[in-house]
N, C-alpha and C positions, 0 to 999 in steps of 0.2 A: 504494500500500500504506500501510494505518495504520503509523504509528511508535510505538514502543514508548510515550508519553505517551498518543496518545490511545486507547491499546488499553487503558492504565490507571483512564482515564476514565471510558470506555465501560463496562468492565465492572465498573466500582464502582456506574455509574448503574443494573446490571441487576441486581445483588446483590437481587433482593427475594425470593427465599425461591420452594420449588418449589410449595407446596400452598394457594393463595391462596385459592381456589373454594370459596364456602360454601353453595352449591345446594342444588337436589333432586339427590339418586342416582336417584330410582327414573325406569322408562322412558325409560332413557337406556340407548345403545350405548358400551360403556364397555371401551379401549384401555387391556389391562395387561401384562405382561413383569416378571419379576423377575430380567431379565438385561439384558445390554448393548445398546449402541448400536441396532445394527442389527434384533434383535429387538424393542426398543421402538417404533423407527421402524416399521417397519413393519407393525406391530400396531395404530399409532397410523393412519396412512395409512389402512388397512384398514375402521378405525373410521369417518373420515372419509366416506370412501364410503357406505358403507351407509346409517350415520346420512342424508345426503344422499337416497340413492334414497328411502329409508323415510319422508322427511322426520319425522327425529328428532334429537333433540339428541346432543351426543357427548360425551364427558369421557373424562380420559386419569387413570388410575392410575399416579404414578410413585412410588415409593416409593423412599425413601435411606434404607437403614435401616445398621448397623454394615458388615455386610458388602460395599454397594455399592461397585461400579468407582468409583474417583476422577474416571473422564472423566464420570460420568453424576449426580455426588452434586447437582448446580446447572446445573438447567435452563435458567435465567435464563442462564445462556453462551448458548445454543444458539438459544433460543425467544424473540419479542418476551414483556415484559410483561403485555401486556395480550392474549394469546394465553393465558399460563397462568393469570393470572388467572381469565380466563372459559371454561378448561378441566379447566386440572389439579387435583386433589387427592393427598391425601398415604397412607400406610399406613394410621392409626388409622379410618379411616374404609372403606378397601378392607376391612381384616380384619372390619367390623362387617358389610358386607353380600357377603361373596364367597361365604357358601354358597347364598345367596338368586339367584346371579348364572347366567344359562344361557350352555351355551357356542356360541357361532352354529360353531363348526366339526361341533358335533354334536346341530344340532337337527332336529325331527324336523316341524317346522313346514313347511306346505307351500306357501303365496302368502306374499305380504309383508301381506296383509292379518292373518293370521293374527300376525304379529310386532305387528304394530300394535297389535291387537287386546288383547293382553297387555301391551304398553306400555303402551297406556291404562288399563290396571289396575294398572300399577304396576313390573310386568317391566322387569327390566334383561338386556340380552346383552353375554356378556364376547366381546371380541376378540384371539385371542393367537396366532394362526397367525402360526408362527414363518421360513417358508418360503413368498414371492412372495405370489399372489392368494387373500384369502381368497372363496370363492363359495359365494353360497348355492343351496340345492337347485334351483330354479327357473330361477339364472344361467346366460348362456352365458359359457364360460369366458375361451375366447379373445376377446370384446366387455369383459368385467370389466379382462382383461390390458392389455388397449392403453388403457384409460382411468384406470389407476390411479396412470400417473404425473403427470395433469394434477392430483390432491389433493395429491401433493409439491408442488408450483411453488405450492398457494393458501396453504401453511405461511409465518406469518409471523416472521421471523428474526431476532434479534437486531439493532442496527446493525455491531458486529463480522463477525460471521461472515456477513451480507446483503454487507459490501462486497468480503469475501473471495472469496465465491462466484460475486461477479462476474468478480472477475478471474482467475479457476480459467476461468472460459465463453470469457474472453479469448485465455489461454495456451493450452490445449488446443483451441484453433480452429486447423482444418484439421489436427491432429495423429490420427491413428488408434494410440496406443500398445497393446501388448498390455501387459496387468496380468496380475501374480500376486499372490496373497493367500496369506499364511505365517500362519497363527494358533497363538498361541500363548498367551503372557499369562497370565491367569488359572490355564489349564490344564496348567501347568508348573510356576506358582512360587504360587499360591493352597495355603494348606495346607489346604483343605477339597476346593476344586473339584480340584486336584491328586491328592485322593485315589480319584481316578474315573478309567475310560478314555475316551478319544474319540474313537475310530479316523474318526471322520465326519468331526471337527473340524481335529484335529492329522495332518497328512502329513510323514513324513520327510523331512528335509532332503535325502537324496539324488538323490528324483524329481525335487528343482526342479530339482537342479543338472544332471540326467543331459536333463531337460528343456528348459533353459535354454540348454543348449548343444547340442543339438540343434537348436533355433531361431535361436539364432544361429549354426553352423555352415552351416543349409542356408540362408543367405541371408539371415533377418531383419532389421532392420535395429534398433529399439529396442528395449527393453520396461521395462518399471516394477516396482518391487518397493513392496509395502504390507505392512507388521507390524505387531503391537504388542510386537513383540521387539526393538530396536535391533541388537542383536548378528549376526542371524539374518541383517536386510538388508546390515549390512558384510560376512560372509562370503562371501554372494552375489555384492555388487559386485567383489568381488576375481578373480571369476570371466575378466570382460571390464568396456572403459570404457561400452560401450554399455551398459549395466546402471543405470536411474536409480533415485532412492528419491524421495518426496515434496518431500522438503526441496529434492533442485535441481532441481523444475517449480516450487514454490509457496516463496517465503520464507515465516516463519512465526512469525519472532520474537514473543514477547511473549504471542500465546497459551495458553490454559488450556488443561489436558489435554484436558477435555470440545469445546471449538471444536476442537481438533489433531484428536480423533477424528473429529470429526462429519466436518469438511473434506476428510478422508485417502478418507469414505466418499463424499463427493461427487464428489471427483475420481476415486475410479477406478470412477464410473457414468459417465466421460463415455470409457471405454475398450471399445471393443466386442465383446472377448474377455478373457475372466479368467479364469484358471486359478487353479486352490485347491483345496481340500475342497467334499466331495460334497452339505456340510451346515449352513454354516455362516450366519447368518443377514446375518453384514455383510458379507460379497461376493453374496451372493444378492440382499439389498437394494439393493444398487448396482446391479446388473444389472436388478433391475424397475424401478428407478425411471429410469434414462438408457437402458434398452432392449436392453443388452446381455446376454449368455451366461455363465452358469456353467460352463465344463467341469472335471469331474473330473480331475486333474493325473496322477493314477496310472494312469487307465483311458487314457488319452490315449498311453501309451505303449506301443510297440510291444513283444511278449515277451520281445526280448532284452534291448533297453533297459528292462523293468522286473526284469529279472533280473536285470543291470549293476548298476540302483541297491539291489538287496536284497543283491545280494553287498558294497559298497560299507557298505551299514548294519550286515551282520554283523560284517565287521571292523572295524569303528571300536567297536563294542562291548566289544571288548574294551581299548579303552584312553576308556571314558567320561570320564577329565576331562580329556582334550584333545579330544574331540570335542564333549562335549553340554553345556548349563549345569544340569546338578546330576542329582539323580533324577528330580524331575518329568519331566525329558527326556528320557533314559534309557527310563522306564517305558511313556513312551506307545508306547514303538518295537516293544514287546512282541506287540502284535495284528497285526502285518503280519510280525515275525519267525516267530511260528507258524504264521499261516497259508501263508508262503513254504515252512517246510521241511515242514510236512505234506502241503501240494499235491507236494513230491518224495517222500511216502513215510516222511520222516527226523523224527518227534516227536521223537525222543531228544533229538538235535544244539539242536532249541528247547529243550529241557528243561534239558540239562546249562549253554548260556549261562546263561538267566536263573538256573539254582540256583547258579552260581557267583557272580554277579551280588549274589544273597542272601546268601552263606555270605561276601561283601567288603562287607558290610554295607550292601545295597540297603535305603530305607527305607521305601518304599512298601506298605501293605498287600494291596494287587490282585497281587502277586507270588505270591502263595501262592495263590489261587483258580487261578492260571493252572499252576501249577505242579501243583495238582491234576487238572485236566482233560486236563493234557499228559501226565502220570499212567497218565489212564482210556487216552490214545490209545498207548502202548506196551504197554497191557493188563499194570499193574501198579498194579491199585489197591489193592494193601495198603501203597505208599510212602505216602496221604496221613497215615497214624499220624502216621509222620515227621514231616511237611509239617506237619498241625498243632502238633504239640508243638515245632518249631522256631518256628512262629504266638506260640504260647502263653510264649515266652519274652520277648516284646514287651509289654511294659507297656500300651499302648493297640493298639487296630485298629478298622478302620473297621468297622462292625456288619454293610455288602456282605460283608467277606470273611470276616467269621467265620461268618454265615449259609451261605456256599456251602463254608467249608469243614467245617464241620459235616454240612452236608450230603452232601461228599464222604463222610465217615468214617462215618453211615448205610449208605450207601450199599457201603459194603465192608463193614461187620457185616452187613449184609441179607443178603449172596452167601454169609456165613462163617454165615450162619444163628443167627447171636447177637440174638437178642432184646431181651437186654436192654441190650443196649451200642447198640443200633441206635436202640433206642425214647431214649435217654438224649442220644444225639445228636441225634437229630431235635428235642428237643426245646429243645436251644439253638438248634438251629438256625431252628426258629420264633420261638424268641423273638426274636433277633436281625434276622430274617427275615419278620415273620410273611405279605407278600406277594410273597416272590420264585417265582419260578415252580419253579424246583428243588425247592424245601422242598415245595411244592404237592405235586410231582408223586408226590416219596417219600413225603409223606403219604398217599395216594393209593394208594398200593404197597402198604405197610401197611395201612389200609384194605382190600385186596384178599385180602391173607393172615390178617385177621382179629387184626390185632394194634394196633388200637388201639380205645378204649374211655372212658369219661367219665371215668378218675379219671387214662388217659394224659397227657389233651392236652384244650380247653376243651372241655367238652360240645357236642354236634352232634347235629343232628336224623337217626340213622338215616333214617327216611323218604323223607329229601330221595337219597338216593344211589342214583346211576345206574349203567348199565351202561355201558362206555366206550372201544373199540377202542384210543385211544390215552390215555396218561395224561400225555405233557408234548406239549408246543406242537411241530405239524410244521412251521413255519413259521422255527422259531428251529434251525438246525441244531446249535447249540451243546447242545440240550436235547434233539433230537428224536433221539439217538443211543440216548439211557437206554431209549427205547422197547423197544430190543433186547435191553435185561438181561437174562439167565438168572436166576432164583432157586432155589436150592433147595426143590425141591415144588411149586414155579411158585406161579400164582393157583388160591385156590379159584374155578373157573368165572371167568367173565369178566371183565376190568379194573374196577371199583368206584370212583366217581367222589364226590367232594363238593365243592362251591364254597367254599375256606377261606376265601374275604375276607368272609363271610358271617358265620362264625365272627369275627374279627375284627369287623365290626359288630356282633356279637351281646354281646363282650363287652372293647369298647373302654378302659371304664374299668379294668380289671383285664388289663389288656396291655401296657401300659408304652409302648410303640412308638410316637413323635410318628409321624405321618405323615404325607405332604402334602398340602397345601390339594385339593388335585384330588381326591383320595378319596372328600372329605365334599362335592363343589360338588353343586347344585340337579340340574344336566344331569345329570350321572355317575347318579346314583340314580335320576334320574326313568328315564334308558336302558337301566340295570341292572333295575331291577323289569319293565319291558316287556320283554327278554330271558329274564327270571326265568319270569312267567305264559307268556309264545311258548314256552320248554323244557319247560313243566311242564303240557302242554295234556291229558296222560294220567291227570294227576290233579288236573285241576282240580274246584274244591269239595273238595278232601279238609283234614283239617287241616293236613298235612304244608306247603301251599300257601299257606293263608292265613295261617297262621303267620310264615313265612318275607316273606310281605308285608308283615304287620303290622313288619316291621324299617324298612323302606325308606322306608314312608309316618310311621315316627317322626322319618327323620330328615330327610324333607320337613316336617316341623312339619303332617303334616296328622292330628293328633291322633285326631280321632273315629272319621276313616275307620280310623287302625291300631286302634283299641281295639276295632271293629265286626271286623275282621279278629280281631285275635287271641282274643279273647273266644270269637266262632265256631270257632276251633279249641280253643280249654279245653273247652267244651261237646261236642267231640266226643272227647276225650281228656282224661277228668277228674282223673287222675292224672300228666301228664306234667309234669314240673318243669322244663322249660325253656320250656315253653307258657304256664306259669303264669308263670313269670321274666319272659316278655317282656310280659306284659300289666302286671306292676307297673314294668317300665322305664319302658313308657307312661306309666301315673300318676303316675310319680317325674318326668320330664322335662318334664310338661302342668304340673306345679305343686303336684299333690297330693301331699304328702309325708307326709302321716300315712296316707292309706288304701294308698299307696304302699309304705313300709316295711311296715306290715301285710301288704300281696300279696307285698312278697317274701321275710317272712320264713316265712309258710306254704309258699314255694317250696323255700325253704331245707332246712326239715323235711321235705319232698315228697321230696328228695335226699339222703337218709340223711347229713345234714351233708357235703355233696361241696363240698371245698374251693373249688371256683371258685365254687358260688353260696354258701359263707360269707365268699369273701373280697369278694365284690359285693356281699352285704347291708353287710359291714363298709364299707367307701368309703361307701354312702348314708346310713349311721349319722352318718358323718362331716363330709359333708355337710347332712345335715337338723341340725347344729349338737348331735348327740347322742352326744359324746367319749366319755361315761363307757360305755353300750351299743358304740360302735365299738372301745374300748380290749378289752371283758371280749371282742370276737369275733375282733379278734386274739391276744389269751392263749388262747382257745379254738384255734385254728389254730397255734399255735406247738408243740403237743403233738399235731397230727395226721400223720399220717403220710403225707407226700405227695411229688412231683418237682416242683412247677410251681416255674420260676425265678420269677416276677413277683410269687406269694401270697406267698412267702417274702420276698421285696423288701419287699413291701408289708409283712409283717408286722412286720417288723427296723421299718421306719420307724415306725410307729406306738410299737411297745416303746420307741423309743430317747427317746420325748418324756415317757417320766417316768425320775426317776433310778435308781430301785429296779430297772429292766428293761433297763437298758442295755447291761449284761455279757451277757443275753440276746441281745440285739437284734445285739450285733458277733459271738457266735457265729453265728446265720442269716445272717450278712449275709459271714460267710466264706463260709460255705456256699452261696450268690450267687455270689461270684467264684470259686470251683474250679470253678462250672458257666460260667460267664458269661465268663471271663479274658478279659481287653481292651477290656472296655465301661469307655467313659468317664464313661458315667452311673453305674454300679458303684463306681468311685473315689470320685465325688464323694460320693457317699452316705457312702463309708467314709470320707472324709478331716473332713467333718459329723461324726459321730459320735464319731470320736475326738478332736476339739476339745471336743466337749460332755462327752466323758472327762478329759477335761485332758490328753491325750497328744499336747502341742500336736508335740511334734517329731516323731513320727510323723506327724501329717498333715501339717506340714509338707512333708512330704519329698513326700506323696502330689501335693501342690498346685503341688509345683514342677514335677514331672513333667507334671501336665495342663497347665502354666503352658507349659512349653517346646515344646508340641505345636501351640500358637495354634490349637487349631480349639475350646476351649470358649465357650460363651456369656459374656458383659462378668455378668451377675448373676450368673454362679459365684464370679466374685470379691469380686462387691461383698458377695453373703453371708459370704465366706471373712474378707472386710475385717472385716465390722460383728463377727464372732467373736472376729477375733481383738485388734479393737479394744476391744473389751467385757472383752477379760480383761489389757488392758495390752501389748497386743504388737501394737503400729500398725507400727512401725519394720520386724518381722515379718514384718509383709504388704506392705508396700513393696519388701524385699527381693524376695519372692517375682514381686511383680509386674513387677519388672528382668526375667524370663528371656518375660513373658508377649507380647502383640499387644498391649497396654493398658499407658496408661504411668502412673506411680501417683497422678500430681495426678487422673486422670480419673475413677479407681476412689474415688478419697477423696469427690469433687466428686457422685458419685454416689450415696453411702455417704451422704452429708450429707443430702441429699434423700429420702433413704427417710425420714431420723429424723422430716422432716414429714408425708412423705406413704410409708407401707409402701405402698402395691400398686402403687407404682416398682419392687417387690423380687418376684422372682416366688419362689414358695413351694419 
């Protein structure tokens, strides 16, 4: 074993930085993850292969950006040198070409020749199956399986962690340990990833134990515990001495978090049974690469003994800070608590824990979506009021839960036949939401009962809507229950169907909503439009059709073909304002910005000035560098009478940049948060605006708040910095940044940097 000197050595000599590779991207098979360990490896692995059969070159996307796991920030632990050099690349270059990028899990290519064939034109294929072999359509599965652990072994290794791994092959010769995997980590104590469920990922602690001892009860004789929770595997060991952890098979002094990980991953692929979650990608990747099994830890147990262990987790619940470490712990335990006492019959019993849980000040926002649906299942859906407005007395929530509880509360106006309270919700709850499948579905419902309409909710091409037996997903039981709502008056005639993400492409820039990189990738659209025409084969050639293509093929960049498409459909509907809308997005996005603004300001007019296409002409005013026309189209919309949370957003923002409009701008921008309460983008805007008011200790306050939540962006503060720096009050922002994730030399360090270079500062 290295001694702590020359582990110091070593990994000083590897120190060179993750993203060395200054290549071609294109026609390369290109391995990305914007997650951990095992999801990277094995994406990367993945890549490897293929690249190989294809004979093509491979490069690996790692990306360290603010967020990244500390095990994964320095590959150089993990990877030889001259491996990342002549692989890896960094973020700023993935972000440049990922919508360009196809996804091989979802292509539609059918020989390798055909990949090729596209490689040589310049094609790149992303690799990011996150779960064992990834195969292409032509693969045999099980021949792909057995060979994809020989691209592990050609990986080459740092000098650390190569001499480690040897003696990992040493120690665990002729040993058969069973491993268990406890995941945790991130999705407990992460204040972002924490604010999610993971029922795949996180299993309760009582399985292992109730499992644990059941294996070693009937005879076992060792087994292995692996976490990234320390606390989690002394619990366990306390169980029995047979009970090991990493640390007494492998000494381990002296390494970096990133080698600990990697090594913990290596050793228990050399375990031939590993029990864990159903999903997780670092025990699953230990199992493909050394040949072993994943089993499911929960499903693994027999009904009593999972009954043991749910009884075991209900009680302990009631004294959470002796049993769990903190909420994040707590909260995950939620989706096996419901489902235990609903499979008996008993929603209440789920309900009343976790609302007590709430009412002792649980801090997690997904408590309240869960609280709602537990709600639906005692057939008491006028408690969501409640449930929200106890929501809504929370400074922040995650924009998941306010979408679905928004949606909740639709959804009870809907039954109670209120209209207008229903259309009002729904309408945060898109915003929030704009592609949760809920908000879809009650759109959709709506839709059906004739209540919603272009000055509702974003313009949509009547034409496009279908008839549709069901309206939420059969597949999700959690949704496919709504299927069964009664409404008052029912549907006029049959379920009434429209593709919202459609909308959502349609009218991106005036939606607020970041979304994820997968939305806008190459694959995803190129898949979507071929599902689009295969549904629409009733009308094809109509405008309604080619219209709707014309979106897709824009944001393929395949310009002439959407302008041929949407053009054909203005010509066959020479009045429609959204036909005409899409033909000037075209223009505007190909580069034409004067014939561009022209087509959509004729759009605009087409639309008896309908807020959504004046507040999209307004943005490309904006953009075509034309302030003074973008300014007079938001004072025009400031004095319209409308519901859209995001025109109104928009509009406050625009007002707030001359001083004369500013008292304006913070009345709309209330008017924002009594619709919107708990968006953190909403704050921010508001705590901007009233620094730009001089009502610094007002915003103050608002800043501390977003500060103490650690899940804002590092540029909200550096903007909050340069503010509050510019008006004498650095000291100010320093304080503020004491309660933040960022410590204040960093924000200063950063702050400094804009003053050379602004587009460090994003706007």
């Amino acid at each position: 074993m290295l001694d702590k000197q020359d582990l110091e050595e070593s990994d000083s000599a590897q120190n060179v930085g993750a993203v060395t590779y200054t290549g071609d991207l294109k026609g390369r098979i290109i391995a990305h993850r914007n997650d951990r360990m095992g999801a990277r490896l094995i994406a990367m692995i993945n890549a490897m292969r293929i690249a190989d059969t294809l004979d093509l070159p491979f490069l690996v996307g790692w990306t360290t950006h603010g967020r990244t796991s500390e095990e994964i920030r320095r590959p150089s632990d993990i990877f030889s040198r001259d491996f990342i050099a002549q692989h890896f690349f960094g973020g700023d270059d993935l972000n440049r070409i990922w919508p360009s990028l196809t996804n091989l899990d979802k292509i539609e290519e059918t020989s390798p020749q055909s990949i090729r064939s596209a490689a040589s034109k310049g094609a790149s294929f992303l690799s990011e199956v996150v779960l064992g072999s990834l195969v292409l359509p032509w693969e045999n599965a099980d021949e792909v399986e057995a060979i994809l652990p020989t691209y592990f072994k050609k990986i080459p290794f740092s000098p650390v962690v190569a001499q480690v791994m040897q003696e990992i092959d040493d120690r665990f010769a002729g040993l058969s340990l069973r491993a268990y995997h406890i995941r945790r980590g991130d999705i407990i104590s992460d204040p972002i990833t924490s604010e999610k469920l993971w029922p795949n990922k996180y299993i309760p602690r009582e399985f292992y134990e109730v499992h644990i001892r059941q294996f070693l009860d009937g005879g076992g004789d060792r087994c292995i515990i692996f976490s990234d929770t320390p606390e989690e595997i002394a619990r366990l060991k306390e169980i029995d001495s047979r009970i090991l952890a990493f640390d007494d098979v492998v000494p381990n002094d002296g390494l970096t978090a990133g080698q600990r990980d990697f090594l913990e991953l290596f050793s228990m692929s050399k375990c031939p049974q590993i029990f864990g979650p159903p999903e997780s990608a670092f025990s699953q990747t230990a199992a493909t690469i050394g040949g072993g099994k994943v089993f499911a830890v929960q499903t693994s147990l027999s009904n009593a003994e999972h009954a043991k262990a749910m009884n075991l987790m209900s009680s302990r619940l009631a004294q959470p800070e002796r049993y769990f470490l903190g909420d994040g712990d707590v909260g995950q335990n939620f989706p096996f608590l419901i489902e235990h006492y609903e499979n008996n019959g008993q929603p209440k019993e789920a309900r009343d824990i976790i609302q007590q849980l709430v009412e002792d000040g649980f801090s997690r926002s997904y408590a309240y979506p869960q609280l709602c649906r537990l709600s639906w299942a005692c057939d008491d859906l006028a408690a969501v009021h409640d449930i929200l407005e106890t929501a809504r007395k929370r400074p922040i929530m995650t924009d998941a839960a306010m979408a679905t509880l928004y949606a909740f509360s639709a959804l009870s106006y809907m039954q109670r036949g209120d209209k207008t309270k229903a259309l009002r919700s729904i309408q945060s709850a898109y915003w929030f939401g704009p592609l949760d499948k809920i908000v879809g579905g009650i759109l959709n419902m709506m839709l059906s009962v004739g209540w919603l309409g272009d000055q509702t909710i974003y313009p949509f091409d009547a034409g496009l809507v279908r008839n549709k037996g069901r309206l939420f997903p059969q597949n999700n039981p959690e949704l496919d229950i709504f299927n069964t709502i009664a409404l008052p008056g029912g549907y006029k005639g049959k379920p009434q169907y429209y593709p919202w993400d459609l909308a959502v492409r349609d009218w991106r820039f005036i939606h607020g909503k970041k979304l994820n990189r997968a939305f806008w990738q190459k694959g995803k659209l190129q898949n979507e439009l071929s599902r689009l025409v295969r549904s629409s084969s009733k009308i094809a050639g109509s405008p309604q059709l080619s219209s709707a293509m014309s979106i897709y093929l824009r944001y393929l960049e395949e310009f002439e073909a959407a302008y041929k498409e949407s053009t054909r459909a203005e010509a066959q509907d020479r009045f429609n304002p959204l036909y005409a809308k899409r033909s000037a997005d075209i223009l505007l996005e190909s580069g034409d910005l004067g014939e561009g603004i022209s087509a959509l300001s004729r759009a605009a007019d087409m639309s008896d000035d309908n807020p959504y296409y004046l507040a999209h002409l307004g943005f490309w005013y904006g953009k075509a560098r034309m302030p003074d026309m973008a300014y007079d189209t938001f004072m025009r919309l400031a004095d319209v009478n409308h519901t859209s949370i995001e025109v109104t957003l928009m509009t406050s923002e625009f007002l707030r940049r001359r001083l004369d409009t500013r008292d304006q701008a913070l009345v709309l921008l209330n008017e924002v948060e009594a619709k919107a309460h708990g968006s953190q983008r909403v704050l921010i805007s508001k705590a901007r605006l009233l620094l730009l008011m001089g009502r610094t200790e007002k915003a103050a306050a608002i800043y501390r708040t977003i500060a103490a939540q650690h899940t804002a962006h590092e540029n909200v503060f550096v903007q909050m910095y340069r503010l509050l720096a510019k008006d004498g009050h650095e000291s100010l922002a320093r304080s503020i940044l004491q309660d933040s994730q960022f410590t204040p030399d960093d924000i200063q360090e950063r702050f400094k940097e804009t003053l050379s270079d602004p587009d460090k500062l994003a706007a």
